[in-house]
PDB file of N, CA, C, O and CB in Angstrom:
ATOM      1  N   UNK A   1     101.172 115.226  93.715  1.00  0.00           N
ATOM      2  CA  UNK A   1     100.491 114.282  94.573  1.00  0.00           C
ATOM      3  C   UNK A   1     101.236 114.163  95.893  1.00  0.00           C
ATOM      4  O   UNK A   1     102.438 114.424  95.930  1.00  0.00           O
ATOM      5  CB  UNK A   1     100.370 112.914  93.889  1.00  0.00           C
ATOM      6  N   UNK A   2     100.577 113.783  96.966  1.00  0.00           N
ATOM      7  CA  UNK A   2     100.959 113.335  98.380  1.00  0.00           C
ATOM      8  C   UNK A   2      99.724 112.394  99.150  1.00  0.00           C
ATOM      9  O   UNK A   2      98.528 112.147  98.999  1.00  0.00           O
ATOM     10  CB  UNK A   2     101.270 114.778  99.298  1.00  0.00           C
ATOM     11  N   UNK A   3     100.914 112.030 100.125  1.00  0.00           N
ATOM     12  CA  UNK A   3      99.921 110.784 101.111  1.00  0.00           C
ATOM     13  C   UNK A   3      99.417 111.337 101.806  1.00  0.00           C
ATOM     14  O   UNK A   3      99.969 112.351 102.233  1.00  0.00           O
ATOM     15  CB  UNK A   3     100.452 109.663 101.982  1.00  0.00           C
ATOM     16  N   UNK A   4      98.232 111.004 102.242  1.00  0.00           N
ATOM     17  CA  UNK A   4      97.821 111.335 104.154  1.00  0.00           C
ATOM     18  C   UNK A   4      97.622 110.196 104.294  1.00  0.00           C
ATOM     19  O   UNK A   4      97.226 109.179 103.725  1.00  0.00           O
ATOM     20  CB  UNK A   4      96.400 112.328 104.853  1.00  0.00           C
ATOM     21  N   UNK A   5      98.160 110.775 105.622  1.00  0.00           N
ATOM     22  CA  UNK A   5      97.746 109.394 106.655  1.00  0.00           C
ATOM     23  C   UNK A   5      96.871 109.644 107.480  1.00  0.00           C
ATOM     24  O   UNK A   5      96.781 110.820 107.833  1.00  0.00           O
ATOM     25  CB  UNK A   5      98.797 108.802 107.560  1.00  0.00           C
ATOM     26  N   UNK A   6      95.896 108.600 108.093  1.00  0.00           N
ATOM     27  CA  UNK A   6      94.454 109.066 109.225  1.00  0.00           C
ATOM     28  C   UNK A   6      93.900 110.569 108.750  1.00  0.00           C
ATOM     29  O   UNK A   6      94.276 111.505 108.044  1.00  0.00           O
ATOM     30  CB  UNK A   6      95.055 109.282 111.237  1.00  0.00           C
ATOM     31  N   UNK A   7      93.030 110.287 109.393  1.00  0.00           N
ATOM     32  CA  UNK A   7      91.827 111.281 109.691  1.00  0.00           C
ATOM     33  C   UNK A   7      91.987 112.511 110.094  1.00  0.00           C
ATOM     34  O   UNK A   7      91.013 113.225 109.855  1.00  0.00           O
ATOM     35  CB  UNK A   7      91.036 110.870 110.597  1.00  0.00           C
ATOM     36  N   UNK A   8      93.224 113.222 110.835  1.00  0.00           N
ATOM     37  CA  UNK A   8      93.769 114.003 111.411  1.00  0.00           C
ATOM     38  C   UNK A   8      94.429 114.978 110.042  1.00  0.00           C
ATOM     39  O   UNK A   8      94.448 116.209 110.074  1.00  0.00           O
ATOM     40  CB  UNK A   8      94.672 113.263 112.468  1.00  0.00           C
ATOM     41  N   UNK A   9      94.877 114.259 109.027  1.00  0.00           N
ATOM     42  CA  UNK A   9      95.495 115.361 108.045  1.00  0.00           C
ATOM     43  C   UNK A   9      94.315 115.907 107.195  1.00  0.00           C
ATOM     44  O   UNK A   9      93.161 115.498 107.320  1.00  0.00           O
ATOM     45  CB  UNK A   9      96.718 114.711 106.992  1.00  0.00           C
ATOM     46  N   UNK A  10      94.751 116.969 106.226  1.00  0.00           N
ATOM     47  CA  UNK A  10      93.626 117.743 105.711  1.00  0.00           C
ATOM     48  C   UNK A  10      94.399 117.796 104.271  1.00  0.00           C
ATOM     49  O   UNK A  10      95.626 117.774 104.176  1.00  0.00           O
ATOM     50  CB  UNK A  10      93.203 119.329 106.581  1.00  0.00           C
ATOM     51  N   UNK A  11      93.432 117.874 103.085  1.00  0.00           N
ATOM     52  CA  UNK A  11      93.498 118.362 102.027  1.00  0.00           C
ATOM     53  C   UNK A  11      93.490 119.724 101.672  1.00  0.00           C
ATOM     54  O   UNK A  11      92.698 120.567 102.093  1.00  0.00           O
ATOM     55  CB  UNK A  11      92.800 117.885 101.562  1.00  0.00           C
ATOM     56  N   UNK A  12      94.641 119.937 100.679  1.00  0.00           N
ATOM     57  CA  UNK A  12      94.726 121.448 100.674  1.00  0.00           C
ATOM     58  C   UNK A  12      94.679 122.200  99.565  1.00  0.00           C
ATOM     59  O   UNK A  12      95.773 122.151  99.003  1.00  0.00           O
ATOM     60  CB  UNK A  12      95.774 121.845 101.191  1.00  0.00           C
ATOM     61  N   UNK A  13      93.837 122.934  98.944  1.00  0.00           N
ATOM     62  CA  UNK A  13      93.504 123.190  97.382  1.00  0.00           C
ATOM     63  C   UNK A  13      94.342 124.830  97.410  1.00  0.00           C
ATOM     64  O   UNK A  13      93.569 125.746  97.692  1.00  0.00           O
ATOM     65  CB  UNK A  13      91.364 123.206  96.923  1.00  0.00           C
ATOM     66  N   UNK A  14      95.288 125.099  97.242  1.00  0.00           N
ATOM     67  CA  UNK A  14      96.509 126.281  97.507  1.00  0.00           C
ATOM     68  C   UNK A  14      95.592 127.148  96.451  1.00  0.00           C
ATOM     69  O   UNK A  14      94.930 128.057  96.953  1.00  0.00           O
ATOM     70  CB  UNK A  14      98.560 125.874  96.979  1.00  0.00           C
ATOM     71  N   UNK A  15      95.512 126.975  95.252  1.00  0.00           N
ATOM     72  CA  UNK A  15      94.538 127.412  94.135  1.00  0.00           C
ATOM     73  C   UNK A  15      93.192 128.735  94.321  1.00  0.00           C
ATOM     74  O   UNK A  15      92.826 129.852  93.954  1.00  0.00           O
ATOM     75  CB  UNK A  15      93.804 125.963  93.808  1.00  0.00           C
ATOM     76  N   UNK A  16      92.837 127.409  95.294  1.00  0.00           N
ATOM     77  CA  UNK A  16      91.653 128.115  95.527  1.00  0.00           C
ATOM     78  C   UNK A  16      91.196 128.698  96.869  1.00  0.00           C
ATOM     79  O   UNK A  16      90.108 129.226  97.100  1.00  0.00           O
ATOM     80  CB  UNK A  16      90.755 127.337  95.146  1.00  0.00           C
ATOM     81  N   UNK A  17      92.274 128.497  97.760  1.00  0.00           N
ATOM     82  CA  UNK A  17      92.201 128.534  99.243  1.00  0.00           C
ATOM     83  C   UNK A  17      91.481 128.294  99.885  1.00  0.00           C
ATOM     84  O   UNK A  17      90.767 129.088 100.497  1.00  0.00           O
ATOM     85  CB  UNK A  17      92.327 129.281  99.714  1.00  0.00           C
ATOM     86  N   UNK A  18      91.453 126.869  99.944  1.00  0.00           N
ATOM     87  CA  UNK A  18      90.529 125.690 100.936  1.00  0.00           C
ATOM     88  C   UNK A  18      91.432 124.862 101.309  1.00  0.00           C
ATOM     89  O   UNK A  18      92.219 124.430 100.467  1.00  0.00           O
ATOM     90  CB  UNK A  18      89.294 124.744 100.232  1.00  0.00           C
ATOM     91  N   UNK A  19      91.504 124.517 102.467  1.00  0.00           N
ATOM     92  CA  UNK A  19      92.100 122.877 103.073  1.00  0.00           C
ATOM     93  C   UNK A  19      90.288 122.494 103.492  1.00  0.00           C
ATOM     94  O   UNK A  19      89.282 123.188 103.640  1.00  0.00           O
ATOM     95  CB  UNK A  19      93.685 122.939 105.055  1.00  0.00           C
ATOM     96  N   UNK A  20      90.573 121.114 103.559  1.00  0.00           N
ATOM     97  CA  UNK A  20      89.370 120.190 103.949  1.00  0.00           C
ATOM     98  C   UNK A  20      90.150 119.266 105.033  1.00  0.00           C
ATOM     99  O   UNK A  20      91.260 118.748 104.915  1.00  0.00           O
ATOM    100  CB  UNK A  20      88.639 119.227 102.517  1.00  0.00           C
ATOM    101  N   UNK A  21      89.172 119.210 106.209  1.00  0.00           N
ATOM    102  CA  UNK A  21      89.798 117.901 107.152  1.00  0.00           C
ATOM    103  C   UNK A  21      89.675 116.514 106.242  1.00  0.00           C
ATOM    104  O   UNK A  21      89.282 116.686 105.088  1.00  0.00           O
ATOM    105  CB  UNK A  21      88.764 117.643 108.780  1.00  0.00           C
ATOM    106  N   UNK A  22      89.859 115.680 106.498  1.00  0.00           N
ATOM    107  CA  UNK A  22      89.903 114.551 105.800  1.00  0.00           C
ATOM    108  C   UNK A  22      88.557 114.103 106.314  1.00  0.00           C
ATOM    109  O   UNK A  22      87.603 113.743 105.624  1.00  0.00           O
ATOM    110  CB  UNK A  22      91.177 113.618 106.023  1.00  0.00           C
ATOM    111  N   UNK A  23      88.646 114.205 108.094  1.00  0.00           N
ATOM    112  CA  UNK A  23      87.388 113.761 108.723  1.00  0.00           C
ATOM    113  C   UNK A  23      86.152 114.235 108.098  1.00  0.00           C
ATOM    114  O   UNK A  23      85.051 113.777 108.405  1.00  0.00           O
ATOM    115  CB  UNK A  23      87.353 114.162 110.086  1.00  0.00           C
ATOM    116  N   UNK A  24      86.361 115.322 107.060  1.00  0.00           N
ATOM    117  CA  UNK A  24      85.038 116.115 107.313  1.00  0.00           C
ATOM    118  C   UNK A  24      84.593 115.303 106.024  1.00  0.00           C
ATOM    119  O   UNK A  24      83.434 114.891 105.977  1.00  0.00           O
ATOM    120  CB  UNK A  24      85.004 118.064 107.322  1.00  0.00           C
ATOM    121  N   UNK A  25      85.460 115.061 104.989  1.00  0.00           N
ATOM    122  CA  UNK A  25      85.315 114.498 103.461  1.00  0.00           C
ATOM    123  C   UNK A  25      85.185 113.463 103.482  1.00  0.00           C
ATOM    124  O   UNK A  25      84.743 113.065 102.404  1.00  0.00           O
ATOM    125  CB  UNK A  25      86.230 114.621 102.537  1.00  0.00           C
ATOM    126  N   UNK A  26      85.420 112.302 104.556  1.00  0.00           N
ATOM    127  CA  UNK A  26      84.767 110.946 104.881  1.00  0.00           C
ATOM    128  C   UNK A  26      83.918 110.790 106.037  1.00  0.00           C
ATOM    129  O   UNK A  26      83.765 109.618 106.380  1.00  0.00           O
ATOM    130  CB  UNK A  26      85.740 109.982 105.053  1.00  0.00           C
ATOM    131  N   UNK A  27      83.193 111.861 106.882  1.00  0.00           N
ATOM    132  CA  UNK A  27      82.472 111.403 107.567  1.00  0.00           C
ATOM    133  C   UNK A  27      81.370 110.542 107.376  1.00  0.00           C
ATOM    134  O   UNK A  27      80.925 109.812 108.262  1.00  0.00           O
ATOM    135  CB  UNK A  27      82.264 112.128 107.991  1.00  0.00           C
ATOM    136  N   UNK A  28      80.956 110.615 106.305  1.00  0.00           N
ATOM    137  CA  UNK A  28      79.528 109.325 105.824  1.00  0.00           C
ATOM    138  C   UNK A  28      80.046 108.572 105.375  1.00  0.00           C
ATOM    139  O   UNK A  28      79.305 107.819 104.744  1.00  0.00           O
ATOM    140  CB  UNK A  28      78.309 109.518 104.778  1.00  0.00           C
ATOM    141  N   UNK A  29      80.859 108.371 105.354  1.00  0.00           N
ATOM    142  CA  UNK A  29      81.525 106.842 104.674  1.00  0.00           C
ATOM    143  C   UNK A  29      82.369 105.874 105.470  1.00  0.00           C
ATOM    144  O   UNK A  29      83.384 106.138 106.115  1.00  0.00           O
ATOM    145  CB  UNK A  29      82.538 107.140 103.481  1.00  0.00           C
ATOM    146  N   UNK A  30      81.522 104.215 105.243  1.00  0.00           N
ATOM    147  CA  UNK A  30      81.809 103.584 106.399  1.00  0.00           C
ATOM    148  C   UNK A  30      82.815 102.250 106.129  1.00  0.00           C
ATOM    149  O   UNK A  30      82.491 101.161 105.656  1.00  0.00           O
ATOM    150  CB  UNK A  30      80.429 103.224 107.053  1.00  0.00           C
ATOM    151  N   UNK A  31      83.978 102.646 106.530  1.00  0.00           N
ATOM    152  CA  UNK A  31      84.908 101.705 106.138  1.00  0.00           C
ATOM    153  C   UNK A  31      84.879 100.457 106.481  1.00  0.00           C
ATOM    154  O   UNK A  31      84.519 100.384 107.656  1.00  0.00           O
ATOM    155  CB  UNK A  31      85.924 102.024 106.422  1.00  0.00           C
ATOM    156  N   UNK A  32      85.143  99.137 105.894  1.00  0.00           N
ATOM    157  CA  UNK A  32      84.803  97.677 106.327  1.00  0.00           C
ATOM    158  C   UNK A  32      86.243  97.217 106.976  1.00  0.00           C
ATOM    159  O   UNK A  32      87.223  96.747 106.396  1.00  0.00           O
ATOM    160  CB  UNK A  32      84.267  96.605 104.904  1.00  0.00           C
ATOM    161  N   UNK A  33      86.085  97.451 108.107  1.00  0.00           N
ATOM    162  CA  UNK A  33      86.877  96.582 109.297  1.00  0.00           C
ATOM    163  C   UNK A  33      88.079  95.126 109.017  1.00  0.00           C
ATOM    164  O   UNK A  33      89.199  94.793 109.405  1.00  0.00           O
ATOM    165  CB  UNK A  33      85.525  95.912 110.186  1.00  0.00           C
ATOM    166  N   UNK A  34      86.961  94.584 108.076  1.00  0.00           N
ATOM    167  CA  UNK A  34      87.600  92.801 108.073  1.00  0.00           C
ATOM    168  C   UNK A  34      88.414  93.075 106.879  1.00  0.00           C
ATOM    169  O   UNK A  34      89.393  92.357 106.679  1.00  0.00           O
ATOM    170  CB  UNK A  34      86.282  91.197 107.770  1.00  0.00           C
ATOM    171  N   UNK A  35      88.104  94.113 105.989  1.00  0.00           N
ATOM    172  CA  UNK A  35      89.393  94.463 104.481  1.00  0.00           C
ATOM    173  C   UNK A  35      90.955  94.585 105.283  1.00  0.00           C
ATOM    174  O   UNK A  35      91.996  94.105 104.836  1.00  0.00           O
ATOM    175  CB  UNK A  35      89.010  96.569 103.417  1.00  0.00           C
ATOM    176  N   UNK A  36      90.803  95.431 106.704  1.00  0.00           N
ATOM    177  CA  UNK A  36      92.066  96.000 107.187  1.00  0.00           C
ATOM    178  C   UNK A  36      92.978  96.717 106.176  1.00  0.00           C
ATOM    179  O   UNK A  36      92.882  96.300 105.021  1.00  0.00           O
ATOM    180  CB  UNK A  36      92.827  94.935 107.782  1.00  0.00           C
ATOM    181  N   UNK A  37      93.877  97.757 106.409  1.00  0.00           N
ATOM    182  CA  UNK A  37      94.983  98.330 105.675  1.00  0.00           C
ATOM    183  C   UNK A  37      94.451  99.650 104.995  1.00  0.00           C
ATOM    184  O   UNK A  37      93.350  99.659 104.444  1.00  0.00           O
ATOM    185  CB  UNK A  37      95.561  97.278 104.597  1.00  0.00           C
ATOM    186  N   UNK A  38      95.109 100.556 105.039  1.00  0.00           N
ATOM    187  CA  UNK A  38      95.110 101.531 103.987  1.00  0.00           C
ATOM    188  C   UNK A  38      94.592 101.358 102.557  1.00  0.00           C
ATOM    189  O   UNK A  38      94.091 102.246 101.868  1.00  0.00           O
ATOM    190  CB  UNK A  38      96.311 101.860 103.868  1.00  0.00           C
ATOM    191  N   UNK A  39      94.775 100.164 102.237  1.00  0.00           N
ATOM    192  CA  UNK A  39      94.668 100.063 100.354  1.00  0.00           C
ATOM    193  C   UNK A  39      93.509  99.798 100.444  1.00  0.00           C
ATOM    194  O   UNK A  39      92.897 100.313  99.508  1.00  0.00           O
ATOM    195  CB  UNK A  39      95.530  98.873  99.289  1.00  0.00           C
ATOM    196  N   UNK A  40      92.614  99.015 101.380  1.00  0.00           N
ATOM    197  CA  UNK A  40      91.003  98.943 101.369  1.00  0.00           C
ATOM    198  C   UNK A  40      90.383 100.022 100.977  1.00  0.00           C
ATOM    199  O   UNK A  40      90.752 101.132 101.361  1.00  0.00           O
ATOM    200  CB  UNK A  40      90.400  98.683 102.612  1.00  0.00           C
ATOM    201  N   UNK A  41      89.059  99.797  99.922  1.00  0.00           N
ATOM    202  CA  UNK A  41      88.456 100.778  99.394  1.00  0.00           C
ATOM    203  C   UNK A  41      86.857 100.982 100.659  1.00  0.00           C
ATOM    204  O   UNK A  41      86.165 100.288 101.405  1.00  0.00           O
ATOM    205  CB  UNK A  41      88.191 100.289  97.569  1.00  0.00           C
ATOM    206  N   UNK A  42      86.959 102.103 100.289  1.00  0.00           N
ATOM    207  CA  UNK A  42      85.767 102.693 101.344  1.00  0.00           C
ATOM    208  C   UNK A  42      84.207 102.063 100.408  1.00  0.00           C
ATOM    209  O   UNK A  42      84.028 102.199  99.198  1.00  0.00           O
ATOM    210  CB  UNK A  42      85.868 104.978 101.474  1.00  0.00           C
ATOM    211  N   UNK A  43      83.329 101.438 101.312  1.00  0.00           N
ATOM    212  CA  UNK A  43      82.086 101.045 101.314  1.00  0.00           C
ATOM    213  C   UNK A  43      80.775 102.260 101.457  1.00  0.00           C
ATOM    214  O   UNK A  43      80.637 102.907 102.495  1.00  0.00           O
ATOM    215  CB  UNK A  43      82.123 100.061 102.418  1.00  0.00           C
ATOM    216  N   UNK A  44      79.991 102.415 100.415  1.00  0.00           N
ATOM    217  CA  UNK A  44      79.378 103.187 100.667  1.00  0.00           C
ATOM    218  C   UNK A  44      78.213 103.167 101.613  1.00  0.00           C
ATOM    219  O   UNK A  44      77.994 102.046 102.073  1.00  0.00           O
ATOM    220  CB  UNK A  44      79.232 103.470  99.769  1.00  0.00           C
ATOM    221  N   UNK A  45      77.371 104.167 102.039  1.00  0.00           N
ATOM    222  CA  UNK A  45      76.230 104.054 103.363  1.00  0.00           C
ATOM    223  C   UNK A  45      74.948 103.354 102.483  1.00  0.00           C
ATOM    224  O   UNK A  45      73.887 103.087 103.046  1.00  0.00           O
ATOM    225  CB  UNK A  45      75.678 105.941 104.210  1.00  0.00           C
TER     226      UNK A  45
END
């Protein structure tokens, strides 16, 4: 296991040779503002 932080890092499957932007794996998903912090769970569309 490892952290990312923001939108800018990417997931990386070594296995199977794929990284994913992070942006690309949460672009439809719309995070709630007033939760604030990292530990807030993502709200679906």
């Amino acid at each position: 296991m490892r952290d990312a932080d923001g939108l800018e890092a990417a997931l990386e499957l070594p296995p199977i040779q794929v990284t994913i932007a992070l942006s690309d794996l949460y672009r439809r998903i719309a995070f709630d503002p007033t939760l604030g912090g990292a530990e807030s769970p993502p709200s679906r569309p």
